[in-house]
N, C-alpha and C positions, 0 to 999 in steps of 0.2 A: 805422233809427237808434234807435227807441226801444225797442228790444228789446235793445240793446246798450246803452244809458243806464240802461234797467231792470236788468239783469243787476248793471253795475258796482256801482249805487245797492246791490242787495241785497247783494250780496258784502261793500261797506263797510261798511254799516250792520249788517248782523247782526253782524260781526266788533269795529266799534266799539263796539256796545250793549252784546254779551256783557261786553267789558273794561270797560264803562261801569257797567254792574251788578254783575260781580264787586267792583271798587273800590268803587263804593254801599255795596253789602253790609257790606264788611270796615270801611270805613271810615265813611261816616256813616251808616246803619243804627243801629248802638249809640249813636248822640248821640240820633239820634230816640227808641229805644225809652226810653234815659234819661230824655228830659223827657216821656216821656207819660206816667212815673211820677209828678211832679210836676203835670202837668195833672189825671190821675185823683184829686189829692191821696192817692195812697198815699205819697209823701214830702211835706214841708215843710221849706221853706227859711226863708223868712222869718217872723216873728215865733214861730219854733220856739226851744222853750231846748232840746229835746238836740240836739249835734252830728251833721249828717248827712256821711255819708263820699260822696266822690268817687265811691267805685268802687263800683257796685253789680252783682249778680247779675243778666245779662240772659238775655231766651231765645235759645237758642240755634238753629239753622238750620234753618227749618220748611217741609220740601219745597214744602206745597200755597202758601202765600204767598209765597218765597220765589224757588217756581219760575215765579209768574207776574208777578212782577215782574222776575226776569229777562226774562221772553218778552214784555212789556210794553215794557223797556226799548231790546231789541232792535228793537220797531215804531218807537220813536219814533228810532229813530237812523236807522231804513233811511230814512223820511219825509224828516229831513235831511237824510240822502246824494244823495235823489233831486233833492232842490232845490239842493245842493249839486254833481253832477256834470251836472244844466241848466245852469246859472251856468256852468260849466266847459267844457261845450260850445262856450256861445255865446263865452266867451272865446278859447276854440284858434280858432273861424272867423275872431274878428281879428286871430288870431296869435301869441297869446301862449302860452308853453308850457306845457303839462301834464303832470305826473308825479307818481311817489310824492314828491321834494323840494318841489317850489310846490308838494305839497296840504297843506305843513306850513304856510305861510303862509295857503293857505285856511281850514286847521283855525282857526288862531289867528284871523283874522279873521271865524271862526264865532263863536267864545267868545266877543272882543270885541263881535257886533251882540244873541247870545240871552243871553249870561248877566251879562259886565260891565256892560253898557248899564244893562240896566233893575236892575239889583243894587245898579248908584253910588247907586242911591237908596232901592231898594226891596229893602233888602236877605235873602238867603232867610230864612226864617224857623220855626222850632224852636214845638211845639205850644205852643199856650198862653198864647203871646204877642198879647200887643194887636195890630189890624190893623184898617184901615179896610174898607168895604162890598170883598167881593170882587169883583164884576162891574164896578166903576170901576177897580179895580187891574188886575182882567185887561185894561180897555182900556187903560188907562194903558202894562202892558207892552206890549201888542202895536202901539202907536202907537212906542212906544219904541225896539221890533226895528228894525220898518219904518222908521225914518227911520234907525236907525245903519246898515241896511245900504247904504239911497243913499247914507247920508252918506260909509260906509265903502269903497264902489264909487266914488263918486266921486275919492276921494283917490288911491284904487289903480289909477286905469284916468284920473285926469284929469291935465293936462300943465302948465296952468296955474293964476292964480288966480282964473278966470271957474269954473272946475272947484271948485278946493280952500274958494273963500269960503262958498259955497251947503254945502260938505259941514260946517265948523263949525260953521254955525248951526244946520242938521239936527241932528251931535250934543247939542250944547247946550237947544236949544230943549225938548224935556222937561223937564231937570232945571230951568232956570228956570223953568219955569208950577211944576214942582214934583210929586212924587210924593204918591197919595193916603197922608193919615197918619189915624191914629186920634184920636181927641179928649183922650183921656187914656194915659197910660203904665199898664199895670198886667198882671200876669202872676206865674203861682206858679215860670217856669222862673227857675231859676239865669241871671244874666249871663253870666257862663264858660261855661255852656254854648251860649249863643243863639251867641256870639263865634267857639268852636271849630267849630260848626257850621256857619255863615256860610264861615269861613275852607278848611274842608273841601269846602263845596261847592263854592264857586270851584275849588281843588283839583283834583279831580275831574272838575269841567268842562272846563277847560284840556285835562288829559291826556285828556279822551275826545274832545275835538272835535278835536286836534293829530292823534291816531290815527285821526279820520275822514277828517280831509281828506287825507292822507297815504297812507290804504287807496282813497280816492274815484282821486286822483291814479295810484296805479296802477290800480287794475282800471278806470279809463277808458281807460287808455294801452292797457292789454293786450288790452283790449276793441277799439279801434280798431286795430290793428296788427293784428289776425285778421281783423278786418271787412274791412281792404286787403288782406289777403292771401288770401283767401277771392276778395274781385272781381276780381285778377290771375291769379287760378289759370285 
């Protein structure tokens, strides 16, 4: 069985991380390298009197970092597929169906627990911008994941409201305590760019976890139907 769990997972994940990175690339890629113009103060926005334009000259497509960010992105999608078509496992054993269409619902309900969740509050963020200690914000996310995905299992797999009450307070209960913030506001990036970048990575995420769960959903199904048909032969 886990040889078949493993297969699906890689199949998904290399397949989702590639489209996950290509989209990166095209699309927020240039927001980042934009503000690290701003960060390195080679431009200035604020308290600058000449106008600075929108559109500026960025680098262009540079195999050696380019390519291992693709191949980077690809590890971290196969790692969710794997946790992603376990999940999926243990759901078909209680019945519930699995394919390429409900992995479109798992995809979604990925986005929802790693990227919505902890983003409602903590949202991505563009260099240069103010940010509280990082190892409190990485707990803070990772406390965050974890409870929207019970929270999020629960709703999805519970029948009543012994189930569904325990999962709203799960979602909730981070953003009430509150996500870590910075002490002061301050940063040389543009607003419109923090915003458009924010708005892209959401973006992005959606479409690459909708495409994993979707790709999980099949190569588990086709993975299991050869597994049965291999032990009948």
């Amino acid at each position: 069985m886990f040889s078949r769990l493993l297969t699906s997972a890689l199949f998904a994940g290399a397949a989702a991380g590639l489209c996950a990175a290509l989209l990166q690339l095209f699309f927020v890629q240039p927001i980042l390298l934009h503000a690290e113009l701003y960060e390195t103060g080679t431009l200035v926005h604020f308290g600058s009197e000449s106008v600075v334009s929108a559109h500026q000259a960025l680098p262009g497509f540079e195999p050696m970092r380019d390519g291992l960010s693709i191949f980077f992105t690809m590890l971290v999608y196969s790692g969710y597929a794997l946790l992603t078509v376990g999940a999926m496992e243990l759901a078909a054993q209680r019945g519930h169906t699995i394919d390429g269409r409900t992995g479109l619902l798992w995809g979604f309900a990925g986005f929802l627990a790693f990227h919505f969740a902890p983003g409602f509050s903590l949202a991505p963020e563009v260099p240069g911008v103010a940010a509280a200690d990082v190892q409190i914000r990485q707990l803070w996310w990772l406390a965050t994941v974890v409870t929207a995905i019970f929270g999020i299992g629960l709703i999805a797999f519970g029948t009543t409201w012994k189930a569904w009450a325990p999962a709203v307070v799960l979602l909730l209960a981070p953003h009430v305590i509150g996500a870590p913030q910075p002490e002061v506001y301050t940063g040389p990036v543009p607003t419109e760019l923090g915003a458009e970048f924010a708005a892209r990575a959401f973006g992005v995420g959606l479409a690459a976890w909708v495409m994993l769960g979707s790709f999980a959903g099949f190569f588990w199904k086709r993975e299991t139907e050869r597994a049965h048909s291999l032990a009948n032969a």
